[in-house]
C-alpha positions in Angstrom: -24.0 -1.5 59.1 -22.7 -2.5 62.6 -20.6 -1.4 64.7 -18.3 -4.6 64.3 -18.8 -4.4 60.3 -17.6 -0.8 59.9 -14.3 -1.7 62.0 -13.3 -4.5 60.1 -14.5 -2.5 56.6 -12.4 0.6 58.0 -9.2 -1.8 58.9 -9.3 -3.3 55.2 -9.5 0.1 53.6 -6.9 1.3 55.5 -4.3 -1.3 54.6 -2.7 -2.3 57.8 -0.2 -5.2 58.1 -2.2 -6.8 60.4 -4.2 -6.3 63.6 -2.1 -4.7 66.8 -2.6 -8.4 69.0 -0.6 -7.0 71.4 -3.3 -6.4 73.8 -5.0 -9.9 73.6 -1.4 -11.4 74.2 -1.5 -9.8 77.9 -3.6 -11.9 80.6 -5.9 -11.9 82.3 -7.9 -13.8 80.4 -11.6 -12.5 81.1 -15.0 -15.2 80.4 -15.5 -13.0 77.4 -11.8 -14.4 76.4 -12.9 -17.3 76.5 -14.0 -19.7 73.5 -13.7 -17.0 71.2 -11.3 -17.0 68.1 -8.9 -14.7 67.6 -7.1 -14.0 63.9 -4.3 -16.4 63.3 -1.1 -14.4 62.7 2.5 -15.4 61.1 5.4 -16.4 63.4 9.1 -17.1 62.4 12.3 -18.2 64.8 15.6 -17.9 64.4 18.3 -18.4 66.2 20.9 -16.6 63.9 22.6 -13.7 63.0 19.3 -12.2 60.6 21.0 -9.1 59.0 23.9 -10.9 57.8 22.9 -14.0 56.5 21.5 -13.2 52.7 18.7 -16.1 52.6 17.2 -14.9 55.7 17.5 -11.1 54.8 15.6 -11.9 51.4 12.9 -14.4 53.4 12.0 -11.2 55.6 11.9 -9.0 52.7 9.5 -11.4 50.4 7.2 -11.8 53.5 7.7 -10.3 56.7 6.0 -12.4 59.5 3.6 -10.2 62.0 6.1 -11.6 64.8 10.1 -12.3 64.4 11.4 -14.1 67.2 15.2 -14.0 68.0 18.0 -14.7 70.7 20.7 -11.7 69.8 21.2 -9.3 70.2 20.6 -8.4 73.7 22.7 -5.8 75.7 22.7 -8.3 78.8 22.9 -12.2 79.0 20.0 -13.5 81.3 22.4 -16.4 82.2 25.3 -14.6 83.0 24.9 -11.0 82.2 27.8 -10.6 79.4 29.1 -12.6 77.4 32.0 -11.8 75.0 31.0 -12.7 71.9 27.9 -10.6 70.8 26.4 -13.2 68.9 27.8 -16.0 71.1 24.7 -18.3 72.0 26.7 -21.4 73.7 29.8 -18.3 75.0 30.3 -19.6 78.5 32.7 -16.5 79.2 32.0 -13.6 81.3 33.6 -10.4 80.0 33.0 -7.1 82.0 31.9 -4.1 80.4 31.9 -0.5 81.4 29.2 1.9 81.5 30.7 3.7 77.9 30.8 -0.1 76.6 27.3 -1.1 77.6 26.1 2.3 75.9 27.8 1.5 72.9 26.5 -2.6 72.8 22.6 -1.1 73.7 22.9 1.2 70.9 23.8 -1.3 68.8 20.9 -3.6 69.7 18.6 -0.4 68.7 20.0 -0.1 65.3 19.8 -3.7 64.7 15.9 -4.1 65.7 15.4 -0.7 63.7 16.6 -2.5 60.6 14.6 -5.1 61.2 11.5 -3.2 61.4 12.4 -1.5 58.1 11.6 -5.4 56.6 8.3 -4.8 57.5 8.4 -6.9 60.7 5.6 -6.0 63.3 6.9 -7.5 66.5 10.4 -8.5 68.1 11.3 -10.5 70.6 14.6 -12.0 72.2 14.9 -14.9 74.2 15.0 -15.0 78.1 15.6 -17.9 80.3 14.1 -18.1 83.7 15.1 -20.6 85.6 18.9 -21.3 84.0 22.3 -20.0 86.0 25.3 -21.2 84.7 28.4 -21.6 86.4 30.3 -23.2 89.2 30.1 -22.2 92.5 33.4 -24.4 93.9 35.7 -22.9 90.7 34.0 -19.7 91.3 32.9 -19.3 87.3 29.9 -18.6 85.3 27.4 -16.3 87.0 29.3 -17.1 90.5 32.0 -15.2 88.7 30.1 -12.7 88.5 28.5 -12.4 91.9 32.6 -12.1 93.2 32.6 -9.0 91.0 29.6 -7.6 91.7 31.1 -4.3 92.1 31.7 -3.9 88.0 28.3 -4.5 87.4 26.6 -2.6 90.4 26.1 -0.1 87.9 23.8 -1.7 86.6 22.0 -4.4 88.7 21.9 -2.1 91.9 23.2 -3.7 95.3 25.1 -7.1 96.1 22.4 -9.4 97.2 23.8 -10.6 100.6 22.9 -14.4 100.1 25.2 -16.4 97.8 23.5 -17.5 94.3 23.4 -21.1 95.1 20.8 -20.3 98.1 18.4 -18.9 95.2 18.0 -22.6 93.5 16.1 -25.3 94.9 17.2 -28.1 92.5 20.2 -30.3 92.5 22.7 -29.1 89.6 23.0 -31.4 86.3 24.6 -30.6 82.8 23.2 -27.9 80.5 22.1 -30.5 78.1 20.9 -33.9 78.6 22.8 -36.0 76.4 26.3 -34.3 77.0 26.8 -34.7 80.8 29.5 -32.3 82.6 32.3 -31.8 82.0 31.8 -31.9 78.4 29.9 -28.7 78.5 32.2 -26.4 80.7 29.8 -25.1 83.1 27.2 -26.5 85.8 23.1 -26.2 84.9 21.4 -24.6 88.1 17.8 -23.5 88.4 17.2 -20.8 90.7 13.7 -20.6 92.0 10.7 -18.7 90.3 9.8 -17.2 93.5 13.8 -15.9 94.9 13.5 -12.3 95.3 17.0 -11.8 93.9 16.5 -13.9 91.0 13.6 -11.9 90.1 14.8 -8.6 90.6 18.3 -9.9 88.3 15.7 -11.4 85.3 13.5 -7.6 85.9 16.6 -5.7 84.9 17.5 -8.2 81.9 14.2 -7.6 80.6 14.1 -3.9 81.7 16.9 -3.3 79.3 15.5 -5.7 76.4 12.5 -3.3 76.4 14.8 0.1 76.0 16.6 -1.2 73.1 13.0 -1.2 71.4 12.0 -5.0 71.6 8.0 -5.6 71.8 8.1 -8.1 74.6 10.4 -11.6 75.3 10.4 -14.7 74.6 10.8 -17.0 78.0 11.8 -20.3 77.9 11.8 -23.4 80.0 9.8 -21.8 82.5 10.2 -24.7 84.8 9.8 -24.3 89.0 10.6 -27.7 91.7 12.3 -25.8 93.6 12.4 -26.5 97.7 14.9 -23.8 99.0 14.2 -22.2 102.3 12.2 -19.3 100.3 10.2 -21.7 99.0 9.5 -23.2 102.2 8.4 -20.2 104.2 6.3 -19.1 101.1 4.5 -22.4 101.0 3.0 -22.0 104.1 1.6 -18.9 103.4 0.3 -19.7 100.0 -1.2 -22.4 101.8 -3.1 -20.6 105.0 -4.9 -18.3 102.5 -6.0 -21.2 100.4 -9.1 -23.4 101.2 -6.6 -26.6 101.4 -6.1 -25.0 104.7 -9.5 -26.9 106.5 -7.2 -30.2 105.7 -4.0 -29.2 105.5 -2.7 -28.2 109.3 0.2 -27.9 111.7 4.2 -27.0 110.2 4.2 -27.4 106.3 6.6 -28.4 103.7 6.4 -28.8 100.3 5.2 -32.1 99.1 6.0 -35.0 96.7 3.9 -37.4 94.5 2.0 -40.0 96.3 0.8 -36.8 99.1 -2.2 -36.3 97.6 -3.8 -33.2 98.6 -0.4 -31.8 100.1 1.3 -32.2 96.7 -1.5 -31.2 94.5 -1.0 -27.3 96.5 2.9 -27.8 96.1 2.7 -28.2 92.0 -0.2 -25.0 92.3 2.2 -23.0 94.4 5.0 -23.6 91.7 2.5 -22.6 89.0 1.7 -19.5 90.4 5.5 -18.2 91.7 6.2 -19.1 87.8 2.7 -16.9 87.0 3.8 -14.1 89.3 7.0 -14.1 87.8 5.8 -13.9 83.9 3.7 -10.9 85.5 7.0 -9.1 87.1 8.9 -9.6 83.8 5.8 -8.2 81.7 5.6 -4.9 84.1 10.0 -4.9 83.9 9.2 -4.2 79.8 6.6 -1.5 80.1 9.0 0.7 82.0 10.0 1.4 78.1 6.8 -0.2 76.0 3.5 0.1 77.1 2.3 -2.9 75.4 5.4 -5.2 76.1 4.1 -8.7 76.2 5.8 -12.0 77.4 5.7 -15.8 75.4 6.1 -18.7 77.8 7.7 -21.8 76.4 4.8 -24.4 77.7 6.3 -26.9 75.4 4.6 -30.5 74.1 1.4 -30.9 75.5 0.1 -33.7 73.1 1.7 -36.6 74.9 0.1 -37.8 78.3 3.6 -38.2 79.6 4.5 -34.8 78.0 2.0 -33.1 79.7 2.1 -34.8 83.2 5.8 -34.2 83.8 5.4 -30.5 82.3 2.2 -30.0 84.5 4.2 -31.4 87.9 7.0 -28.2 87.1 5.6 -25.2 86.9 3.8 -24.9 83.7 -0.1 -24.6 83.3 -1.7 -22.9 80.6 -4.4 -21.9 83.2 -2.5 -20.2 85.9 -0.1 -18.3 82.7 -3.0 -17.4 81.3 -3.5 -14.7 84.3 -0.4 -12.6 82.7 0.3 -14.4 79.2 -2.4 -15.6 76.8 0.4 -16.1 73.9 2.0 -19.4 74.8 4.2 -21.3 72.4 3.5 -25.3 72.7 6.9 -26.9 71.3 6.5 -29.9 69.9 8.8 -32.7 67.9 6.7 -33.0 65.3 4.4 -31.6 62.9 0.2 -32.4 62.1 -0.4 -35.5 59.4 -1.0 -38.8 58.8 0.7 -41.8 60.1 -1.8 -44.5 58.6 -5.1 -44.3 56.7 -7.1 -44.3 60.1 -3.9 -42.5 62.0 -4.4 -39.1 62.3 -1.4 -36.1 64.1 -3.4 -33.4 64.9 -3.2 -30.4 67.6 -7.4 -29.8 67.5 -7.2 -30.7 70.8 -4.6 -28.5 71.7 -6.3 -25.4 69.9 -9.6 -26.3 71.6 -7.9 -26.3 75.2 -6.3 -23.1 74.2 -9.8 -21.9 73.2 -11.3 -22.9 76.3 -9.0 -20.5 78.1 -9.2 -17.7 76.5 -5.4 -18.3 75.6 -3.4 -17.9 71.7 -1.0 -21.2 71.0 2.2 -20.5 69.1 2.8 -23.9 67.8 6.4 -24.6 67.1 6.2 -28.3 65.6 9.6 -28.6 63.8 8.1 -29.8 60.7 9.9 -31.7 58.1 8.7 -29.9 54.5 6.4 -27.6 52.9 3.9 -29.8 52.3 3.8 -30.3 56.7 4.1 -26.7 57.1 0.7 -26.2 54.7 -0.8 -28.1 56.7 0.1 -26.6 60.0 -0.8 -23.3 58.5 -4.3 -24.6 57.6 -4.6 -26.2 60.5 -4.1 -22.5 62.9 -6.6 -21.3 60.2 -9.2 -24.0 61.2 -8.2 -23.4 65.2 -9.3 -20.8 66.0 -6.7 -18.5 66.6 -2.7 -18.4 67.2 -0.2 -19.0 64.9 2.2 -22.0 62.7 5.7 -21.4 63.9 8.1 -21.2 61.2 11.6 -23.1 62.2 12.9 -23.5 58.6 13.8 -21.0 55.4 12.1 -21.7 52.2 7.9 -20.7 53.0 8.3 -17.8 52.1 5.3 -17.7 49.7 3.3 -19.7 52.4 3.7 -17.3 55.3 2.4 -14.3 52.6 0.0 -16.1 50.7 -1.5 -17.0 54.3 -0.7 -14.1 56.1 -2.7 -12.3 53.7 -5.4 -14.5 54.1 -6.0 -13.5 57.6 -6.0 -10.1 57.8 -8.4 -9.8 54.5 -10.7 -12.4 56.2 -10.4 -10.9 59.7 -14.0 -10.8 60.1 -14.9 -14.4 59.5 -11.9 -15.5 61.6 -12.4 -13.5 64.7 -15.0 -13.0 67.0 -16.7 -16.3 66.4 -17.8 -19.2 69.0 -17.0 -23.0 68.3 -20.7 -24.6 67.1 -20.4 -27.2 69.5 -22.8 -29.7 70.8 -20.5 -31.5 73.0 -18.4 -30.7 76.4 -15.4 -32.8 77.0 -14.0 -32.1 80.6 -10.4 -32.1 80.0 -8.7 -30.7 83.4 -4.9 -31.3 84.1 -5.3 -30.5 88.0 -5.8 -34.2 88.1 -2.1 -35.3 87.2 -1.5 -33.5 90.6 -2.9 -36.1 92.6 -1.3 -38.8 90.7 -4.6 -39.6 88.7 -2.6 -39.5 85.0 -5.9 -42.1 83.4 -7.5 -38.9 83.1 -4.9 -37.2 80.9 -4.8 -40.6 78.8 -8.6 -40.9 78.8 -9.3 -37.0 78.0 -6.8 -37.5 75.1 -8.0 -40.6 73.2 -11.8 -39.3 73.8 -10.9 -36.4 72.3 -8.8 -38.1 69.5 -12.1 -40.3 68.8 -14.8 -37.4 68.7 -12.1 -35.8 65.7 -12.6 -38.9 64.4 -16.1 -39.2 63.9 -16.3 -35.2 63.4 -18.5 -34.4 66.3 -17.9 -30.8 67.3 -17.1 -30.3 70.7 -15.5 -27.8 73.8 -13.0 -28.8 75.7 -14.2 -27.8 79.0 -12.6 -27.4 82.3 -14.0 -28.0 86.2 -14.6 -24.5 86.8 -17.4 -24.2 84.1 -19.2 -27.3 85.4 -21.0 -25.3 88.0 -21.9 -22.9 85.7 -24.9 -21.9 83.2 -22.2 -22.5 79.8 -22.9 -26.5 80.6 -26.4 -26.2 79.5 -25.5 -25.5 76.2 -24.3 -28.8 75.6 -26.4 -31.8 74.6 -24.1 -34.1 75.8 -20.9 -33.5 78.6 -18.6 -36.2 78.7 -16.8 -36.6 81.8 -13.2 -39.7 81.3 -11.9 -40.5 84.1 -12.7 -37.1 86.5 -11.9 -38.4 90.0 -12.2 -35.1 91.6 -15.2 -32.7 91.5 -16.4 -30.2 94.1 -20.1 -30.4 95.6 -21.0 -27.8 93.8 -20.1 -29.4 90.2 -21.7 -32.3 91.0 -24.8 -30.9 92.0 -24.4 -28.9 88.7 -24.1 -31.5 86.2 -26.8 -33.7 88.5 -29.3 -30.9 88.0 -28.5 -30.6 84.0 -29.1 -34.0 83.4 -32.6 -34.3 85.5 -33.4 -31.3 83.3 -32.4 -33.2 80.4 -28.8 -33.3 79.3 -26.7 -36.3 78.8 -23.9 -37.3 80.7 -21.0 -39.7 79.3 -19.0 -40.6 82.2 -15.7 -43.3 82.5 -13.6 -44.8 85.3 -13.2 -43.1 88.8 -16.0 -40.7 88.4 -16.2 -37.9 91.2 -14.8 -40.4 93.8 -13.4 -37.4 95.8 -13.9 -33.5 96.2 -12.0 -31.0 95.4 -10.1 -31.2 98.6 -9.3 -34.6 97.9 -11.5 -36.2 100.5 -13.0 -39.3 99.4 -17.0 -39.3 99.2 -18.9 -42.0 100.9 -20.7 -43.8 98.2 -24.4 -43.2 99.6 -23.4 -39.3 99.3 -22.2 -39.1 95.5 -24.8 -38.2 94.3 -25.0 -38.1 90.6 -26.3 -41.5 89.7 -26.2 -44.6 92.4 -25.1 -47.1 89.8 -22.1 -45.9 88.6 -20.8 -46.0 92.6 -21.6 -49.6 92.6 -18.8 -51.1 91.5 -21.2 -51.7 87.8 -18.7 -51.9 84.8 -21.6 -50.5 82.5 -25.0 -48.6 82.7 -27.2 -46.6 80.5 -30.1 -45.3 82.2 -32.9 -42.8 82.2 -32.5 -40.0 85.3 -35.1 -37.1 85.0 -35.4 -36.2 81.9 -31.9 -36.8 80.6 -29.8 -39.6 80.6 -26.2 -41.1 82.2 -23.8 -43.8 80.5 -21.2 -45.2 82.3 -18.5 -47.4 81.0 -15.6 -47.7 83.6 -12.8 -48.7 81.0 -12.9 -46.0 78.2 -11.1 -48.8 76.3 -14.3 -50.9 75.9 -16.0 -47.6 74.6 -13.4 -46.7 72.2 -11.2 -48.7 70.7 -7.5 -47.1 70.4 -7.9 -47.0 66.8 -6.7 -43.7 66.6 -2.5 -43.1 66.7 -1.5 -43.4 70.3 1.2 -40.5 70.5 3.1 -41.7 73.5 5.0 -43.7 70.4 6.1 -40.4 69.4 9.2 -38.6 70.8 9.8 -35.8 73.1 11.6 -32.8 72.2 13.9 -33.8 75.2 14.3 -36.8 73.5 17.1 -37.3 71.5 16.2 -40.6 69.5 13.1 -40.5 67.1 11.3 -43.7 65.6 11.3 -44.3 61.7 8.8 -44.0 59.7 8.2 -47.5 59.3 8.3 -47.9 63.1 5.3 -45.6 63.4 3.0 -46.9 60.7 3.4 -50.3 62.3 2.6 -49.5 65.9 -0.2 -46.9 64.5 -2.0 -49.9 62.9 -6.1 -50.2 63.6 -6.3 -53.1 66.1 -9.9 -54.0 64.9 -13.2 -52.4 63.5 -15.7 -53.3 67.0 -17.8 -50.8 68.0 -19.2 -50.7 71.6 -23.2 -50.2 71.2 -23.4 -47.1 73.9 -20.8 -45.3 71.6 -22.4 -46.4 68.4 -25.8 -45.1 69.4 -23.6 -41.9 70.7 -22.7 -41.3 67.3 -25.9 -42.0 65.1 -27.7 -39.8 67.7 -25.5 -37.1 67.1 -25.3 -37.6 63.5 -29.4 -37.7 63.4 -30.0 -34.5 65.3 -26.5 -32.5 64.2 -24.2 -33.1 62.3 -23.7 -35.5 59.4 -19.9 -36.0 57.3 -19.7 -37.6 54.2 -15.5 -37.2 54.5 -12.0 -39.1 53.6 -10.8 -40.2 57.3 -7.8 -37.8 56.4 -10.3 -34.9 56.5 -11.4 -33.3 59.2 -14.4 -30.7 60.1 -14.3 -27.5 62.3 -17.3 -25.0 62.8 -17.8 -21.6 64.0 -20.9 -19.1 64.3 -22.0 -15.6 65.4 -25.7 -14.9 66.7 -25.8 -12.4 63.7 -26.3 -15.4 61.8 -22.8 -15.2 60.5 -21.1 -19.2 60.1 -17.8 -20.9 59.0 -17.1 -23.9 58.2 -13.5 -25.3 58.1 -12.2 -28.5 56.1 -8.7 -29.4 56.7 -6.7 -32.2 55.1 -4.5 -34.2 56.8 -3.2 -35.8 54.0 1.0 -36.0 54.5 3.5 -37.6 56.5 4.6 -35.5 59.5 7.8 -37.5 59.3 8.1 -37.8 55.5 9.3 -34.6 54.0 7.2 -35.1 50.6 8.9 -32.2 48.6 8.7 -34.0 45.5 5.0 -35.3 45.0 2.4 -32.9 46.2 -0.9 -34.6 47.5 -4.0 -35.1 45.5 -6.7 -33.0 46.3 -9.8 -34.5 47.5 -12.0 -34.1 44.5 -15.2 -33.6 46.9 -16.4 -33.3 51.0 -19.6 -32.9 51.9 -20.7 -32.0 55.5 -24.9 -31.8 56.8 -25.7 -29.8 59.6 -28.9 -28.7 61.4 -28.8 -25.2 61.0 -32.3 -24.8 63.5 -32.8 -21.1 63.4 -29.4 -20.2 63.4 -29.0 -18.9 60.3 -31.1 -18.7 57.3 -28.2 -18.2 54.9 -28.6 -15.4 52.0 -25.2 -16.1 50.6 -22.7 -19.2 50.6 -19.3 -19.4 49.2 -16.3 -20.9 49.9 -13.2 -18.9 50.6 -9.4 -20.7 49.6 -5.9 -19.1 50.7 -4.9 -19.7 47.1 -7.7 -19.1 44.9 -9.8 -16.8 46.9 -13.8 -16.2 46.6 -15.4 -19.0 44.7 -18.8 -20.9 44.5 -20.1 -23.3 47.0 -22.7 -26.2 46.1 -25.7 -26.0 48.9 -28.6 -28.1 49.5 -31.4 -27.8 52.0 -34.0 -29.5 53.6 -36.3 -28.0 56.8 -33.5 -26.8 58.9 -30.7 -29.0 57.5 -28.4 -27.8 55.1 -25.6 -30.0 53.1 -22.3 -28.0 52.0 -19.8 -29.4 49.4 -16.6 -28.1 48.4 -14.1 -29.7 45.6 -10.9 -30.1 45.2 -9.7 -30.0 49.1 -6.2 -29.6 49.2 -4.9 -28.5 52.7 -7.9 -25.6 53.7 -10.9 -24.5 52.5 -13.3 -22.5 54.3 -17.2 -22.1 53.9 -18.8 -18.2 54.4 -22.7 -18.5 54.8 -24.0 -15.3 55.6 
């Protein structure tokens, strides 16, 4: 028996809850990390009082999730330090306690997170904000309150900082929320920088004391970093001079805005990493008291282009997190399904990026119904890792029936590598130069390879140069206006050695210093520099097709999700709305993708599927393979409670096994009904796989 099979046969026989994650929830991700699944765990959110509310005491006892995520109680309020109400979320009030008071209120928090551990809950967290001070500096209230009576909570903080709290934000001031502009809530929104030395050391003792009261690690939220105060200032420079932007970037520096180019691009990676090397501080803060204290960034929605660009501009980046934090909640406005019949909501792509950097989503979709949240439970199954954020009472049998599932199947869900035959280059560094095409292009490619099930990486510009390329058969590359030398020389030597590029729009047109190449010295292929609008042509012994408008190679028959809502958006379309705009616009077929697809379905991959269905596959080198199906077959709007969907009486998938795997035993494995029979076929090295009766998930063992 190996090694790996004797650890996964002595954690079933031992009976534990689940595997301790805590580890792989701390960065830095490692190249081993990296596209390598991890076992999905359960994940529910509250914002309540837990212990005295009878429906959620009962939901925790039926089926206690691995990780319980909460806002109270804490013994100190990372807005404003205390508040008076204990329970108090939207308690604007500062009330001063004294030493034998604080005691009392931390003791309190210990016996409550006790209790909740006696449900059977593995891991607490509370919420932290990082970049929210509330308060008024001209009325003197709110945290400025505070600060004026520094000497009752000296205590406890240590020392007055000298500098007033308005010189630790960068931002203008606005209203706490959006929609309800001041004075209608009763204190001031201001967003202290990131990188303020007093800020950080204020948010290091919040979370210092989180961790003695016995919580596993924190929850932190927004996350966001714009700031241009005078700290920021002088640390720009600095980042700057020890960075290679420094060969172009020269003489007195200040931060930069859109439209700057290179100068910008380093201002939006400097407020990445202050937010990084804050997550860090806040994580080291909590192992003062637990060794394995962990922090969970709030990235929030990364499936719309505009999403993701105006997140990506202010501090968030899954790549740069995933240094300290590789659990990351994505939080989104709605939930995986089906719009239309050719209209597929999924987060694949999402799960793949997240794959590709070695990072765990916590995917907080908001779903509306049980039927949704099956779906988003089968669809972290199929992922590869992370977990289905429960919002909403009532899954109780769900979150046991699949938390079972994962840690009696630990060995088939962990430990595996995507079967992929395809790279897609999907790289948000290119939003910072104002290039957003690629965001749009890298999303609707990626929407249109689900679509046709081929099985593909997302890849990112730091493995272009690399040996991981050459296990593609074909690297597609939409939109990628800046690549280094050294990548392109990369991917120019793969395809003379015989790979395939797919290349669209402003390909390579600059380095990564954002200089712009002469056209004679590209050097990946002279036509697509020629101003062509199409070319498919033999180089070496591999091949390059260029298109320069993806939207002659793919048709946006898929959903479009810029129709959808923001969670920072306060109106959402109807139903009807979305199935109208989500309608096919018609069946044409460009020939370079048709032959695209008929090549890849001769040599890999095959999918006799409803379009609601979609494929994911995994492997070992032990010969070990999974294959997913997952069935998108409800409404993420609709909340379907009455009518359950009609399972799919029968998917058949064919895929060229080579000399992967010579299987001795196939069966299917269901969250439901457990071990059953699997119908196989095989021919040479191909092999055809059938399951009945699809519902949300099945998976395929062949061993």
């Amino acid at each position: 028996m190996s090694t790996h099979s004797f650890l996964v046969v002595s954690f079933l026989l031992t009976g534990l809850a689940a595997p301790d994650l805590r580890d792989q929830w701390n960065g830095p991700a490692t190249e081993e990390d990296r596209y390598v699944t991890t076992v999905p765990f359960t994940y529910v959110i509250g914002y309540h009082d837990w212990l005295s509310d009878k429906a959620s005491m009962q939901s925790l006892k039926e089926a206690p999730p691995d990780l319980l995520h909460i806002n109270q109680p804490v013994p100190v309020n990372c807005n404003l330090i205390f508040t008076k109400g204990f329970w108090g979320r939207d308690n604007f009030e500062n009330t001063f306690l004294s030493q034998e008071e604080y005691k009392e209120r931390v003791e309190q928090t210990k016996a409550y997170v006790k209790e909740l551990r006696t449900y059977g809950v593995r891991w607490i967290i509370p919420y932290v904000n990082s970049c929210i001070m509330l308060g008024d500096p001209d009325r003197r209230s709110g945290f400025w309150d505070m600060y004026d009576h520094w000497d009752r909570v000296e205590w406890l903080l240590g020392p007055k900082p000298a500098r007033d709290p308005v010189l630790w934000c960068g931002v203008p001031r606005r209203s706490l929320d959006p929609w309800k502009p001041y004075p209608e809530y009763p204190e001031w929104r201001y967003e202290p920088s990131a990188a303020d030395p007093d800020w950080r050391h204020f948010l290091e003792r919040c979370v210092e004391e989180l961790a003695a009261c016995g919580y596993d690690g924190t929850f932190v939220d927004d996350c966001i970093m714009e700031s241009r105060s005078q700290v920021d200032q002088e640390r720009f420079a600095n980042y700057v001079a020890a960075r290679p932007s420094s060969q172009v970037l020269t003489g007195p520096l200040q931060l930069g805005y859109p439209g700057q180019g290179l100068l910008y691009a380093e201002t939006v990676r400097y407020w990445h990493d202050s937010v990084t090397e804050l997550l860090d501080l806040l994580r080291d803060a909590g192992r003062k008291h637990e060794p394995n204290f962990f922090v969970l960034p709030n990235w929030g929605s990364i499936s719309r282009p505009l999403g993701l660009i105006g997140r990506e501009t202010t501090g968030k980046s899954l790549e740069s997190w995933s240094r300290v934090a590789r659990l990351i909640m994505l939080e989104e406005n709605f939930g995986p399904g089906r719009i239309a019949p050719d209209s597929i909501v999924s987060y694949a792509l999402q799960y793949k990026q997240c794959l590709a950097l070695g990072v765990q989503p916590g995917l907080l979709p908001y779903v509306r119904g049980r039927y949704p949240a099956e779906l988003a439970y089968a669809e972290v199954t199929a992922g590869g890792g992370g977990a289905f954020i429960e919002s909403t009472l009532g899954l109780e049998d769900l979150r046991k029936a699949y938390g079972s599932f994962f840690r009696t199947n630990v060995e088939f869900l962990s430990a595996m590598r995507p079967w992929s035959q395809v790279g897609l280059l999907y790289d948000t560094d290119e939003c910072h130069y104002g290039h957003d095409a690629h965001i749009s292009d890298a999303m609707r490619m990626g929407r249109a390879l689900l679509d046709a099930h081929v099985q593909f990486d997302v890849l990112l510009k730091k493995d272009l140069p690399t040996d991981r390329i050459r296990q593609y058969d074909t690297i597609i590359l939409p939109n990628v206006s800046r690549l280094s030398n050294a990548a392109c020389a990369a991917v120019k030597q793969y395809v003379e050695d015989g790979g395939r590029i797919l290349a669209t729009g402003e390909t390579a047109t600059h380095d990564e210093l954002n200089r712009e190449r002469k056209r004679q010295a590209w050097g990946l292929h002279p036509w697509i520099i020629r101003g062509m609008s199409e070319n498919d042509c033999t180089v070496g012994k591999g091949r390059v097709i260029y298109v320069k408008d993806l939207a002659r190679l793919v048709k946006p028959t898929s959903i479009d999700v810029e129709m959808f809502t923001d969670i920072l958006e306060d109106v959402e379309p109807t139903v009807e709305q979305l199935k109208k705009r989500s309608a096919a616009t018609d069946s044409y077929m460009h020939p370079y993708w048709s032959a695209f697809i008929e090549r890849y379905e001769r040599m890999y991959f095959k999918a006799d599927l409803p379009p609601e269905v979609r494929v994911h596959i995994y492997y070992r080198p032990d010969g070990l393979m999974t294959i997913h199906f997952v069935n998108y077959c409800v409404s993420p709007w609709e909340l379907n409670e009455s009518t359950p969907p009609e399972p799919i009486k029968q998917c058949t998938v064919r895929l060229n096994l080579g000399e992967l795997c010579n299987p001795q035993d196939v069966y299917t494995m269901d969250v439901f009904e457990g071990r059953g029979s699997a119908k196989i076929t095989r021919d040479d090295d191909w092999g055809a796989f059938t399951v009945d009766n699809l519902k949300f998930h099945r998976m395929i063992v062949i061993q």
